[in-house]
MARNUMI-277282 format. One line per field, with one value per residue: x, y, z of N, C-alpha, C in turn; residue in one letter; residue number from 1. Coordinates in steps of 0.1 Angstrom, whole numbers, padded with zeros to 4 digits. Layout:
BEGIN
n.u (X; ...)
n.v (Y; ...)
n.w (Z; ...)
ca.u (X; ...)
ca.v (Y; ...)
ca.w (Z; ...)
c.u (X; ...)
c.v (Y; ...)
c.w (Z; ...)
code (a; ...)
pos (NUM; ...)
This chain:
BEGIN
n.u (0008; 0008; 0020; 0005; 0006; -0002; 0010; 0035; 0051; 0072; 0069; 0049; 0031; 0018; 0005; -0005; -0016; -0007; -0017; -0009; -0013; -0003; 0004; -0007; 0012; 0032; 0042; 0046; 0075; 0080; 0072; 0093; 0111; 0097; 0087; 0113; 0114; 0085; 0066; 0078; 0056; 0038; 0026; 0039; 0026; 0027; 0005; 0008; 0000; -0016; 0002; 0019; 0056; 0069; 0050; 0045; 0041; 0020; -0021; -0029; -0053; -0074; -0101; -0121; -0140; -0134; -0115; -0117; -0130; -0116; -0094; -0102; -0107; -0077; -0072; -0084; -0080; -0061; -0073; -0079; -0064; -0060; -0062; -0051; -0052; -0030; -0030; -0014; -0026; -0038; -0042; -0048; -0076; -0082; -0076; -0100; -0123; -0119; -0124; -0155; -0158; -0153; -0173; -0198; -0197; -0199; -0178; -0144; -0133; -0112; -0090; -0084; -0075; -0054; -0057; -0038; -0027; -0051; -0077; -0110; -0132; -0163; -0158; -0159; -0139; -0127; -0138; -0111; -0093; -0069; -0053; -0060; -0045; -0020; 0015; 0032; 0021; 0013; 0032; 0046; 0028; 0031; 0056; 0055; 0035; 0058; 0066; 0073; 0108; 0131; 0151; 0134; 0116; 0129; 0138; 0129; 0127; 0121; 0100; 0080; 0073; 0060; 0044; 0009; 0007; 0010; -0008; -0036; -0039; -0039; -0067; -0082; -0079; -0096; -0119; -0136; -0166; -0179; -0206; -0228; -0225; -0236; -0217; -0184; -0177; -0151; -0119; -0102; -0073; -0055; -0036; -0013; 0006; 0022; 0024; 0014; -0001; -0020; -0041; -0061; -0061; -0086; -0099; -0092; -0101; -0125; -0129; -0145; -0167; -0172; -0166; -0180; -0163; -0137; -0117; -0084; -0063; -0029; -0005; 0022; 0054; 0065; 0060; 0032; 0044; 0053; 0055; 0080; 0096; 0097; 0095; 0103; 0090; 0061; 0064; 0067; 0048; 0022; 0033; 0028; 0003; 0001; 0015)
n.v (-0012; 0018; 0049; 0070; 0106; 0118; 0102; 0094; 0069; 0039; 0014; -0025; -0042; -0043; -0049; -0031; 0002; 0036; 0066; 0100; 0129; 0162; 0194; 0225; 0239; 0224; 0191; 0161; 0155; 0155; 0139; 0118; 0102; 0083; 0058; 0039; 0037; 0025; -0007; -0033; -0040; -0022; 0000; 0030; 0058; 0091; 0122; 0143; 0169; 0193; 0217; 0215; 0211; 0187; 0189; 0221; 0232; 0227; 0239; 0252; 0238; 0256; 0252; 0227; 0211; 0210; 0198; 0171; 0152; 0151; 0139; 0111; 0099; 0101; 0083; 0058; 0038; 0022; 0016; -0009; -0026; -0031; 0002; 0029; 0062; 0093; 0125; 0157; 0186; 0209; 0184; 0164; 0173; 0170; 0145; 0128; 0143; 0136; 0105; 0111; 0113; 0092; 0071; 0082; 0077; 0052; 0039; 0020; 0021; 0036; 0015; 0026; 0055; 0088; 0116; 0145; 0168; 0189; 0204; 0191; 0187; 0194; 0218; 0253; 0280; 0315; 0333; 0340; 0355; 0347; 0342; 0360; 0383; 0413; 0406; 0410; 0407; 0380; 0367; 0369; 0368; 0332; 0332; 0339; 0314; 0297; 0273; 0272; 0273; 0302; 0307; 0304; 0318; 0343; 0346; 0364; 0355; 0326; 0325; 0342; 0322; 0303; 0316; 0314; 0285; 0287; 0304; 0289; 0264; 0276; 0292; 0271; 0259; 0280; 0283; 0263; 0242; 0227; 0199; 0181; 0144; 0113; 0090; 0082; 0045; 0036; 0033; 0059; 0073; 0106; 0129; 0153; 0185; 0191; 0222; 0232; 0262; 0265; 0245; 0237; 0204; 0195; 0204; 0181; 0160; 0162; 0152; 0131; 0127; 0121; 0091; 0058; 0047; 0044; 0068; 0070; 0090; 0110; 0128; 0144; 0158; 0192; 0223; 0229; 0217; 0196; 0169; 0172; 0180; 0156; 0136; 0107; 0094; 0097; 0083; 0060; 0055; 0053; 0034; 0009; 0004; -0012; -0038)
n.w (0000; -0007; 0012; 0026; 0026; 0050; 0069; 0085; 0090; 0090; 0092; 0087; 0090; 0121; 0150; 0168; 0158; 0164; 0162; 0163; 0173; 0165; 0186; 0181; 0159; 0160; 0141; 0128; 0133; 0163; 0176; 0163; 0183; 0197; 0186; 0195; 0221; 0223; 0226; 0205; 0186; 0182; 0162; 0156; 0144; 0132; 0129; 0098; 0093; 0064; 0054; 0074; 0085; 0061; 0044; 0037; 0018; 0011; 0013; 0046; 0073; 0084; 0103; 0125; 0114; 0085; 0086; 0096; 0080; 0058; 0070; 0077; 0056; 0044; 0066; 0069; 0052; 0067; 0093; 0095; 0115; 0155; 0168; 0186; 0198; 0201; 0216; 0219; 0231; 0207; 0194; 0208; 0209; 0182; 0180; 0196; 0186; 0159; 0172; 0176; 0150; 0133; 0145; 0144; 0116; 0115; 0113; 0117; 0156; 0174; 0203; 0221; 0243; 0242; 0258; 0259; 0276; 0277; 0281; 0286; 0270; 0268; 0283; 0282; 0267; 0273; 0246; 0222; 0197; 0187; 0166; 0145; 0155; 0151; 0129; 0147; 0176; 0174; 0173; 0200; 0217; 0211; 0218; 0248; 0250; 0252; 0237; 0211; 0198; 0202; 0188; 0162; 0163; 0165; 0137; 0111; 0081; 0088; 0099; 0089; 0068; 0082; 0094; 0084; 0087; 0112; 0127; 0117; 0129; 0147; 0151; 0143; 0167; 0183; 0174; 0175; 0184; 0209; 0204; 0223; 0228; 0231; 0256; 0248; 0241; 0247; 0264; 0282; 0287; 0303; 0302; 0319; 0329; 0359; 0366; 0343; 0332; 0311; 0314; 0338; 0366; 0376; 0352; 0335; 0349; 0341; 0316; 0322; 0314; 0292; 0286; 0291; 0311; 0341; 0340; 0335; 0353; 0345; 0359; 0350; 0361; 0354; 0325; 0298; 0281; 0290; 0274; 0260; 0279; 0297; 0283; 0284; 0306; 0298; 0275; 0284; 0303; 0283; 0273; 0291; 0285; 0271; 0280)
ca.u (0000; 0012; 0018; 0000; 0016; -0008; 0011; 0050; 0058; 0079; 0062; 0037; 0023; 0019; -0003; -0013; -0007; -0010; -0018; -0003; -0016; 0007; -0003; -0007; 0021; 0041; 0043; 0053; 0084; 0075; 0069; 0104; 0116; 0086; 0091; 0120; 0102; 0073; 0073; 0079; 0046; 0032; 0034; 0040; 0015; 0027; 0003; 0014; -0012; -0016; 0010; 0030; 0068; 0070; 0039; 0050; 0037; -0001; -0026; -0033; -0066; -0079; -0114; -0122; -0150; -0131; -0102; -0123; -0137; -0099; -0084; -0111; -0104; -0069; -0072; -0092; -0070; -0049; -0081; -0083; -0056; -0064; -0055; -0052; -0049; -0027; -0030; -0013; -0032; -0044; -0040; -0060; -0088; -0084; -0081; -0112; -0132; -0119; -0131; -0165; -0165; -0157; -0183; -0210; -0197; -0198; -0158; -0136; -0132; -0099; -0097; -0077; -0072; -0045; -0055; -0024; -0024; -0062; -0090; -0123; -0140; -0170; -0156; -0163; -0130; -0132; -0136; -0101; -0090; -0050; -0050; -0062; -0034; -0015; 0021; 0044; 0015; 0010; 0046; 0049; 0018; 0038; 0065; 0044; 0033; 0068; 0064; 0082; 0119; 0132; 0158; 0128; 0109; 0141; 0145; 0125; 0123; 0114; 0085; 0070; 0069; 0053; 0029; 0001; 0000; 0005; -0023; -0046; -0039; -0046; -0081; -0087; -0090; -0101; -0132; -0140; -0177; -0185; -0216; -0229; -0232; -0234; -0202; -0176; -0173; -0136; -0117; -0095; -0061; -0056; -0024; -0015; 0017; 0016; 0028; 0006; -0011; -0032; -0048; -0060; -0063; -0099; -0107; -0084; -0109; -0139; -0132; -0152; -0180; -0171; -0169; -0188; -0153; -0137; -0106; -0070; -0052; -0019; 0004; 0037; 0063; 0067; 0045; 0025; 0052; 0063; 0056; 0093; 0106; 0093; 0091; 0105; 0080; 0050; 0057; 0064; 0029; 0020; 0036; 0024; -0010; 0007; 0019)
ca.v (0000; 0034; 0053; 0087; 0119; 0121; 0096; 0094; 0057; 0027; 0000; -0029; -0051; -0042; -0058; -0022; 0007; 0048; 0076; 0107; 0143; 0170; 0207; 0240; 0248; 0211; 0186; 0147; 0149; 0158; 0119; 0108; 0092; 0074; 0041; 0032; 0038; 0017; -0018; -0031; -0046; -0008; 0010; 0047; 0067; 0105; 0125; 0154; 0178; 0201; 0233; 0216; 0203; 0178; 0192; 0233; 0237; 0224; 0248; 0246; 0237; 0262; 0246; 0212; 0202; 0207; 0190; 0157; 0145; 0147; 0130; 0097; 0094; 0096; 0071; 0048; 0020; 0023; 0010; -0027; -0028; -0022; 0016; 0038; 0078; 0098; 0137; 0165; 0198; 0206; 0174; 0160; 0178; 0163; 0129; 0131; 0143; 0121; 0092; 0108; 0109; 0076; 0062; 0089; 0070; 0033; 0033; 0012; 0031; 0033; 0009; 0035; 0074; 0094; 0127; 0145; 0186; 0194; 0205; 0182; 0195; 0203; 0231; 0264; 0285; 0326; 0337; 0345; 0355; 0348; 0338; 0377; 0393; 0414; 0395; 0413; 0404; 0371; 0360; 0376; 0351; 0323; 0334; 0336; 0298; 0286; 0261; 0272; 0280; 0312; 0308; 0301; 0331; 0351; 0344; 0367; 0350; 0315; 0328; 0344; 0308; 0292; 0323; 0312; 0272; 0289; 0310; 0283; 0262; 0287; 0289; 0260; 0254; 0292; 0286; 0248; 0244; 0216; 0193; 0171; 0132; 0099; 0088; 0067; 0031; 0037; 0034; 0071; 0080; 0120; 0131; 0168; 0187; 0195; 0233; 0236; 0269; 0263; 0231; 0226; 0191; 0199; 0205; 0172; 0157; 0163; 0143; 0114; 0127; 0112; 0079; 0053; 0039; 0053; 0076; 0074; 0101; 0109; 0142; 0144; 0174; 0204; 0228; 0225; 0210; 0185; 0162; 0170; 0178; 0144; 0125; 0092; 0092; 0099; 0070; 0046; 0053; 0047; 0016; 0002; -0001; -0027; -0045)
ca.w (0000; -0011; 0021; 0029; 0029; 0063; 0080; 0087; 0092; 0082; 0099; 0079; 0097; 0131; 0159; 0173; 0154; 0172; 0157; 0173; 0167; 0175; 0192; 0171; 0153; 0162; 0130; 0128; 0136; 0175; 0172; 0158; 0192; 0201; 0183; 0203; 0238; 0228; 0222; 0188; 0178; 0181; 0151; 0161; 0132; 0137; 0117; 0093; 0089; 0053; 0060; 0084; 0080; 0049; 0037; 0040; 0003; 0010; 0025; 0064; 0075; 0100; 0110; 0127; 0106; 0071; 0085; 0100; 0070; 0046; 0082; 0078; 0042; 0046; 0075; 0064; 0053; 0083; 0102; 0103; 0128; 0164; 0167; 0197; 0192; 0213; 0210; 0227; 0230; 0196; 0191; 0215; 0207; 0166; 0181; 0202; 0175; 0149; 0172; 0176; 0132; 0128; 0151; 0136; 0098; 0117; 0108; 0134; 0164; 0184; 0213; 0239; 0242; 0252; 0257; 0269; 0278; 0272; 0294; 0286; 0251; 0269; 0291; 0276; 0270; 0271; 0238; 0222; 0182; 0184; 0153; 0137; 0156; 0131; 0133; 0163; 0189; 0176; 0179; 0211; 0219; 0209; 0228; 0260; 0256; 0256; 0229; 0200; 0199; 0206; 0172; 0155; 0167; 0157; 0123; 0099; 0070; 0088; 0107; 0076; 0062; 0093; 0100; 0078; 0092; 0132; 0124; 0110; 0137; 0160; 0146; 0145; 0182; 0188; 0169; 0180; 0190; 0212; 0206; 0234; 0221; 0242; 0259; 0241; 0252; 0244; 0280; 0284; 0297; 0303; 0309; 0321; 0338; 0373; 0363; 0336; 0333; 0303; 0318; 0356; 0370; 0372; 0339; 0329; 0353; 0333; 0307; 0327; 0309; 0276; 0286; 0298; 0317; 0348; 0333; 0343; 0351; 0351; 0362; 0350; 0365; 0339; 0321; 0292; 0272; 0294; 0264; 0255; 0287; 0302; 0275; 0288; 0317; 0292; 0266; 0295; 0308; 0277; 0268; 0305; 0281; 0260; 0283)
c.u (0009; 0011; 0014; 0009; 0006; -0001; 0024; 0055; 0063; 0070; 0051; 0026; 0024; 0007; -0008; -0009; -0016; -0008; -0018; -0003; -0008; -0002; 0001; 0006; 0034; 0028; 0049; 0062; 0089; 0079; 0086; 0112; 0109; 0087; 0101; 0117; 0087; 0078; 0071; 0066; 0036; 0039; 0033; 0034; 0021; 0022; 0005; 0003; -0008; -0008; 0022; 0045; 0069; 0057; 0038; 0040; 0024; -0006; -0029; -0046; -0066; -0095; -0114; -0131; -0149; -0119; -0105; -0122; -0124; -0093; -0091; -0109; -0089; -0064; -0075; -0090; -0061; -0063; -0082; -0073; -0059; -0057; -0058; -0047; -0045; -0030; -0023; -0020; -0040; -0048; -0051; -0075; -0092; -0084; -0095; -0123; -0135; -0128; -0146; -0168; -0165; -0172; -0197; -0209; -0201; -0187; -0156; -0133; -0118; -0102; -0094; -0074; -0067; -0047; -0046; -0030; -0039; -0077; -0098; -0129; -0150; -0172; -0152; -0149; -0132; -0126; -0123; -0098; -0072; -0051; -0050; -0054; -0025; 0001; 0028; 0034; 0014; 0019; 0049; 0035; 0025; 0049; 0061; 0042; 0046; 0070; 0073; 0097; 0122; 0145; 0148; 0116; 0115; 0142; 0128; 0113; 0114; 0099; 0073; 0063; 0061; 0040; 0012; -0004; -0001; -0007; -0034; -0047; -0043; -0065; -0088; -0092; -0096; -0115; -0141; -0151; -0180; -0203; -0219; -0233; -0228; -0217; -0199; -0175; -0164; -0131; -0108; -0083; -0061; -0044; -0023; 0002; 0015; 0020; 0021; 0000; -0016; -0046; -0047; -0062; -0078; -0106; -0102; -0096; -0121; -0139; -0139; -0161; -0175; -0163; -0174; -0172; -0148; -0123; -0097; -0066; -0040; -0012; 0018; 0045; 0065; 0057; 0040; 0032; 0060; 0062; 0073; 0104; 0112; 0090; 0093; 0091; 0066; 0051; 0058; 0050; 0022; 0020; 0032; 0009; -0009; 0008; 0007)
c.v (0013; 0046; 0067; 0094; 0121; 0115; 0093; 0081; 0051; 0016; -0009; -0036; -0054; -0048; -0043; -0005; 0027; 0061; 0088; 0118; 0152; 0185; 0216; 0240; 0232; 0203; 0172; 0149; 0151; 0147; 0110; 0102; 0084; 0059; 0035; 0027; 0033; 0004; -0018; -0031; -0035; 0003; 0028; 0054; 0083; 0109; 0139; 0158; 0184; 0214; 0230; 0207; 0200; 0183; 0211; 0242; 0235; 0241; 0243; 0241; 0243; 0262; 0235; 0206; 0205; 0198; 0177; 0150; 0139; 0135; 0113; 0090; 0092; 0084; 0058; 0035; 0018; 0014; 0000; -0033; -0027; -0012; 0023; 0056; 0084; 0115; 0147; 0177; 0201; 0194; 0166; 0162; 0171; 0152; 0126; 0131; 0139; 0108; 0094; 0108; 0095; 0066; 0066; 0078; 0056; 0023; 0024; 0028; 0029; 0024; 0014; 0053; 0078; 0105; 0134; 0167; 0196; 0195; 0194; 0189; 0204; 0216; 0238; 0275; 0301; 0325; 0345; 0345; 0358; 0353; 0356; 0383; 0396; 0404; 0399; 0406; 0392; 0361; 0363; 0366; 0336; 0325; 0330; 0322; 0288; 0273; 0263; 0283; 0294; 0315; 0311; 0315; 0346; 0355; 0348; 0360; 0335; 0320; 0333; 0336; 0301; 0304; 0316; 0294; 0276; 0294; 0301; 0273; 0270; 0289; 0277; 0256; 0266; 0293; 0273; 0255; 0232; 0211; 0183; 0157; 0123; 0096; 0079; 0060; 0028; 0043; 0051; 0076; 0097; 0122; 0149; 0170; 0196; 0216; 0237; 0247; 0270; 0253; 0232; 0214; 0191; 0196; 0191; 0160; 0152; 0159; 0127; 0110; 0127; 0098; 0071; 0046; 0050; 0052; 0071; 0086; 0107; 0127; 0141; 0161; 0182; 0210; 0218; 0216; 0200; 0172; 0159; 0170; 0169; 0132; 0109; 0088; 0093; 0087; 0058; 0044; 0047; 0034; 0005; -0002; -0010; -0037; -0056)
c.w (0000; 0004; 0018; 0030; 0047; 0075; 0079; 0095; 0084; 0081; 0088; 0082; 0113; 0136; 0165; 0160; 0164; 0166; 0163; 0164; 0174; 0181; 0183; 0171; 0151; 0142; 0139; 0137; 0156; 0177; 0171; 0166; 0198; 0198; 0189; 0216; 0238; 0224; 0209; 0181; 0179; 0172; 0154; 0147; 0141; 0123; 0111; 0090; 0078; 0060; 0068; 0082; 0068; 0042; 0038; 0025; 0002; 0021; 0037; 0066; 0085; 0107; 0112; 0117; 0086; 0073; 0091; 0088; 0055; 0057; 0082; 0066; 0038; 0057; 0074; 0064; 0061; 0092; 0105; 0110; 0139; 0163; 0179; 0190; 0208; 0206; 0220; 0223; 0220; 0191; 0195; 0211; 0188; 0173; 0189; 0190; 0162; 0151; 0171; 0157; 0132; 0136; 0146; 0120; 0103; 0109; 0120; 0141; 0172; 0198; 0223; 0232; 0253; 0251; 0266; 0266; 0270; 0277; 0283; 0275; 0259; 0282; 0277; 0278; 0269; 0256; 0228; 0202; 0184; 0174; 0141; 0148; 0149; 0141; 0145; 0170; 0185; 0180; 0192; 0219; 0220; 0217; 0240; 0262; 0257; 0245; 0213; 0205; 0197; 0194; 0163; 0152; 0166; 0145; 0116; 0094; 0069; 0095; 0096; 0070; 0072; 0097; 0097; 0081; 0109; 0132; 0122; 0117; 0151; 0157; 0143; 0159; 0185; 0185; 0176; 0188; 0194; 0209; 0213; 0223; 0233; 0242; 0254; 0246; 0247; 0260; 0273; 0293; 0292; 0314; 0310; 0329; 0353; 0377; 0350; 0330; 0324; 0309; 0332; 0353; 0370; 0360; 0330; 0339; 0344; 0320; 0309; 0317; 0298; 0274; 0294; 0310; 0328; 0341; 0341; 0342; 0360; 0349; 0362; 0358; 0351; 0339; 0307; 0279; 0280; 0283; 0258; 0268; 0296; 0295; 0274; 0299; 0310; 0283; 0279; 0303; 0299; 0272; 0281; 0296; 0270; 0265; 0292)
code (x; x; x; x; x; x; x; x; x; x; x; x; x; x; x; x; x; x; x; x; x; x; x; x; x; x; x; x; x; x; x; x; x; x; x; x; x; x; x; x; x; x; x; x; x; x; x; x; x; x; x; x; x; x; x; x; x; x; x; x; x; x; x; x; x; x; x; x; x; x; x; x; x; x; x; x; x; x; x; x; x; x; x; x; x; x; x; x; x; x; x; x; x; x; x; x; x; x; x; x; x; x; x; x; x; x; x; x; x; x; x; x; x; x; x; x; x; x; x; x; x; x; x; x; x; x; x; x; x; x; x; x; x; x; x; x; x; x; x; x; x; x; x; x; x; x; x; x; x; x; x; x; x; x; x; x; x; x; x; x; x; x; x; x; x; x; x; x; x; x; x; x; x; x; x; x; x; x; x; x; x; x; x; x; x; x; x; x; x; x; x; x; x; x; x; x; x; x; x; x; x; x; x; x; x; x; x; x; x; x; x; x; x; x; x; x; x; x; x; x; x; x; x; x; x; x; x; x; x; x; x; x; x; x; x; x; x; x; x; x; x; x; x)
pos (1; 2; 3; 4; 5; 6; 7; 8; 9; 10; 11; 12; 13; 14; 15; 16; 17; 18; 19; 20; 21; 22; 23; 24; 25; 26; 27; 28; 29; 30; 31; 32; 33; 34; 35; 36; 37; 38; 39; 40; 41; 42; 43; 44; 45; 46; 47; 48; 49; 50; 51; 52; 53; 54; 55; 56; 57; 58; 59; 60; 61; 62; 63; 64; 65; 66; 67; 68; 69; 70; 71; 72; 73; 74; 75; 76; 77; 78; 79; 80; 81; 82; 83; 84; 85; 86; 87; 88; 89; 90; 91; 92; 93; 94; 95; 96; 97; 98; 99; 100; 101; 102; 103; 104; 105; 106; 107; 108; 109; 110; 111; 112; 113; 114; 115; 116; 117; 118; 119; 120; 121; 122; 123; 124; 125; 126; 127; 128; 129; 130; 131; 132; 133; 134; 135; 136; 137; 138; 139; 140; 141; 142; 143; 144; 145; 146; 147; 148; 149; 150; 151; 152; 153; 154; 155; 156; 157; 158; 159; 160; 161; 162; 163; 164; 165; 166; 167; 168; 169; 170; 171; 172; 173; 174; 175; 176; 177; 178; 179; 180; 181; 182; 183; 184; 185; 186; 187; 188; 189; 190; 191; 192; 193; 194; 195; 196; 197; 198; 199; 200; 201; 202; 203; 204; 205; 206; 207; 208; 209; 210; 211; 212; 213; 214; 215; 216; 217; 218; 219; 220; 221; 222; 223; 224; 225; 226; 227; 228; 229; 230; 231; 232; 233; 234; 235; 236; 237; 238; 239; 240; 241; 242; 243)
């Protein structure tokens, strides 16, 4: 099978495989130490969104419900494997509501979820337009959350090139409108950092209510990016659901 530009593996015939959405502005390669830190017979799926990294020259998608419906159709034959979805932040919030499309189509559904660094969908965030800030305040946003390099935030000419997928990403979650639907009978890990300030413990809580199972959850040390800072302690939690 002809691999997707959506999906950034080797792997063929795996016994689990995990599909791993990154946060606004992150790309695949977030991903590219993962496969060693799980076990083998889990194929690590990091997915490349339109705009981002290896895909620089597509347009972004900056709404959830134009970028579901491309994400199912490029997924699709990836399905008859079991599949678990991890997501950080943005991420999270696409894998979540990927699983509730596929269950709306009566696709396969993932059999575990990792939502990592992302209050509960149906908490209500104050109303915010990052994304339409002209560009000094928006980088200076970016700055603020700590998540993109501070070279990267430097340089001009690179930032120009990355404005137009940060942006669209940014709108994407800024606009996100929850709809209430019956809870998934897909069990739920929910991971978070114990320095956080995007995310209380609280609101990492309230993702009970979207499934019928009682949630795990776990608190790593760091802030909102302890994904990288902790990232041994985050796939080993992980891979503890392999084992």
């Amino acid at each position: 099978m002809q691999r997707s530009p959506w999906i950034v593996s080797r792997q063929t015939y795996p016994k689990n495989r995990l599909f791993c959405f990154p946060y606004a502005g992150g790309g695949a390669s977030i991903y590219r130490l993962w496969p060693q830190a799980l076990p083998p017979e889990v194929e690590v799926c990091p997915i490349q969104l339109p705009g981002h990294e290896t895909r620089i020259g597509e347009e972004p998608i900056d709404r959830l419900q134009a970028l579901l419906p491309a994400l199912v159709q490029a997924l699709n034959p990836y399905l008859h494997e079991p599949f678990q979805i991890f997501g950080h932040s943005m991420g999270a919030l696409i894998g979540f509501e990927l699983t509730r499309q596929l269950r709306r189509q009566h696709l396969p559904t993932p059999t575990y979820l990792f939502m990592s660094g992302h209050q509960a969908p149906q908490i209500s965030r104050p109303a915010t337009r990052t994304w339409q800030k002209p560009d000094a305040e928006f980088i200076q946003s970016l700055k603020n959350m700590g998540g993109t390099p501070d070279t990267v935030l430097q340089n001009a000419e690179l930032m120009q090139l990355l404005l137009p997928t940060l942006r669209a990403d940014f709108a994407l979650n800024e606009t996100y409108q929850y709809q209430a639907e019956e809870p998934l009978t897909i069990p739920i890990t929910v991971f978070g950092g114990s320095e956080d300030k995007e995310v209380d413990p609280t609101e990492l809580k309230a993702w009970q209510e979207q499934t019928i199972y009682p949630i795990v959850q776990r608190i790593f040390p760091g802030n909102h990016f302890y994904l990288h800072t902790h990232q041994s302690l985050l796939t080993q939690a992980i891979a503890s659901y392999y084992h």
